[in-house]
N, C-alpha and C positions, 0 to 999 in steps of 0.2 A: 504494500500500500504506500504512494505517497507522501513521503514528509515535508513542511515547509522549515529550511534551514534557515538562522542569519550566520555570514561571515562577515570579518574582517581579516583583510592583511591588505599586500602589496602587488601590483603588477609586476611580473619578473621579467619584461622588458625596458622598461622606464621606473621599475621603483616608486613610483604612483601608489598611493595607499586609495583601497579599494575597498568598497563596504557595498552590502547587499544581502539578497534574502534567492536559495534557489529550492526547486523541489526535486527532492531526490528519492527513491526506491531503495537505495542501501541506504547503510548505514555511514557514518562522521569519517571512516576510511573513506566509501565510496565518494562521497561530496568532496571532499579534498584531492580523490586523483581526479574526480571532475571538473573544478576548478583548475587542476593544473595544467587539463588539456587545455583549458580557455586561455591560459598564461596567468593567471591569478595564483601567490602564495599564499595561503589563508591558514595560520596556527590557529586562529580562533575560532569554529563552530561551533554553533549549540542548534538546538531546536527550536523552532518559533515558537514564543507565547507572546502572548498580547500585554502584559504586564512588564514584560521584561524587553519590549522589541526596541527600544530606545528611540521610537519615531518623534521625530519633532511635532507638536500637536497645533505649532500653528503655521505650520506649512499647511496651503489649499493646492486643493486639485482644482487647476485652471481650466476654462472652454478648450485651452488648445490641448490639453491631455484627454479631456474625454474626445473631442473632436477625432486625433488620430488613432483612440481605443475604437469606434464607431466605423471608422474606413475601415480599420484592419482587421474587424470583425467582420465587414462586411466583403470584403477582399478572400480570406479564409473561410471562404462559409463552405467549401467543400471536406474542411478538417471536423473533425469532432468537437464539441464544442469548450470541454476542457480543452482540447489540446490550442485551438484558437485562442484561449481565454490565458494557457501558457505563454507563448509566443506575444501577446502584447504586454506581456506583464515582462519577457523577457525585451523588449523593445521600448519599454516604458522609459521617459525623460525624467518622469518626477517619481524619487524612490518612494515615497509614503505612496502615490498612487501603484506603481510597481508592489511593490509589497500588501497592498489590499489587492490586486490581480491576482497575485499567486494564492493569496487565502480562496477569494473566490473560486481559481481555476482549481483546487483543492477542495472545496465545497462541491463545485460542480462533478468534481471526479469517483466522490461519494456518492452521490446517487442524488445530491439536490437539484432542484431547477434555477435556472441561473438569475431570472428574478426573485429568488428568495435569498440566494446567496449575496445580490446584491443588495438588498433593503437589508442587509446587517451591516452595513455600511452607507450610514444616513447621513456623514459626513463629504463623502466620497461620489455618493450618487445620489441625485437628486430624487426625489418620488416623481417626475414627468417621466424621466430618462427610466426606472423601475417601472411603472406603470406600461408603458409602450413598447417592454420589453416582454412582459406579461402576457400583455394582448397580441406581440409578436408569435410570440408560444401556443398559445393558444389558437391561434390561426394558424400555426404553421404556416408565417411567411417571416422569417426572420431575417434573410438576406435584405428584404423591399424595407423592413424598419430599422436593420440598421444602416442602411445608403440614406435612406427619409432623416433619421438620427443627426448622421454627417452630416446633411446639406441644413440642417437647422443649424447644429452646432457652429458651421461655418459663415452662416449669415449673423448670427451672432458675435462669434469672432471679429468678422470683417467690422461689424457695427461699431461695435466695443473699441475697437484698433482710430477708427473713420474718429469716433467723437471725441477719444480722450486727445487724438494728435489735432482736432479742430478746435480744441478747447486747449491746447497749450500755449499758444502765440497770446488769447486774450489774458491766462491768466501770467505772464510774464509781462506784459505790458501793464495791469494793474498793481503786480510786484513791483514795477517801477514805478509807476506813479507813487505809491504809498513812500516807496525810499524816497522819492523827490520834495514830495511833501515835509515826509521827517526830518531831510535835510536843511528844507526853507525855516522852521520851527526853527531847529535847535542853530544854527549859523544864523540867517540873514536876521531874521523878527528880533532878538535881543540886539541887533548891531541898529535898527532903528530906531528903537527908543533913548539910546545917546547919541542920536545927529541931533 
């Protein structure tokens, strides 16, 4: 059966310290010469618990990590659906959303359904993105809701990206105004009052 490991050590190409979470079938041996075919030297394994995983708690999983989870599930839809749910979690950018992938893809490998696996992760995935994965299930048409998923997520994205860089230039330019302000205050206004 499936375990979810964390390691730490070093890449044995660059010496780069390396931390992560993989799922393995053997045992703290096996994950170690696993790791080493990837080039990772890892002294330190243990087995995931959730107590102990040391994820930082206010890291967010952003649009664009569920975004490229959604392509790549929808890309993969000829894999089984743990082994899909592996593979983004092995491809994932952001470690805390990486390491809830691999619990999920580890749920899902048990015999759960993947919306239930993910509504234990309220932080991570929202109840729209839960719900519509549900009703994908249910329908059996999983591939059409996660492509539909993507292209939400991406409008989104793109939205998010559009307002905050249209809304940078005003508030840089009221940044300056208030310093120009403060400056007339405290310099010019006291030099007036003794002409």
């Amino acid at each position: 059966m499936p375990t979810l490991y964390e390691y730490r050590g070093a890449n044995v190409d660059t010496g780069r310290k390396e931390r992560g979470t993989i799922v393995s079938s053997g045992d703290d041996t096996a994950v170690f010469n696993e790791l080493l075919v990837r080039g990772i030297e890892a002294p330190h394994i243990r087995e995931y618990s959730a107590a102990s995983s040391g994820l930082p708690r206010r890291v967010r999983v952003r649009t664009a990590d569920h975004l490229h989870f959604f392509e790549s599930m929808a890309f993969l839809k000829n894999l089984t659906l743990s082994r899909a749910v592996r593979i983004c979690a092995e491809r994932a950018n952001n470690r805390r959303f990486a390491t809830t992938l691999h619990i999920v893809a580890k749920d899902v490998s048990d015999g759960m359904e993947l919306h239930s696996a993910m509504a234990k992760h309220p932080r991570d995935f929202t109840q729209l993105m839960i719900a519509l994965v549900h009703a994908a299930q249910q329908a059996t048409a999983g591939e059409e809701v996660y492509e539909n998923l993507a292209e939400m997520l991406e409008f989104e994205y793109t939205t998010k990206t559009d307002v905050s860089e249209g809304l940078r230039g005003p508030a840089l330019l009221t940044l300056f105004g208030f310093g120009a302000v403060i400056t007339m205050f405290v310099f010019f206004v006291p030099r007036i009052k003794t002409w």
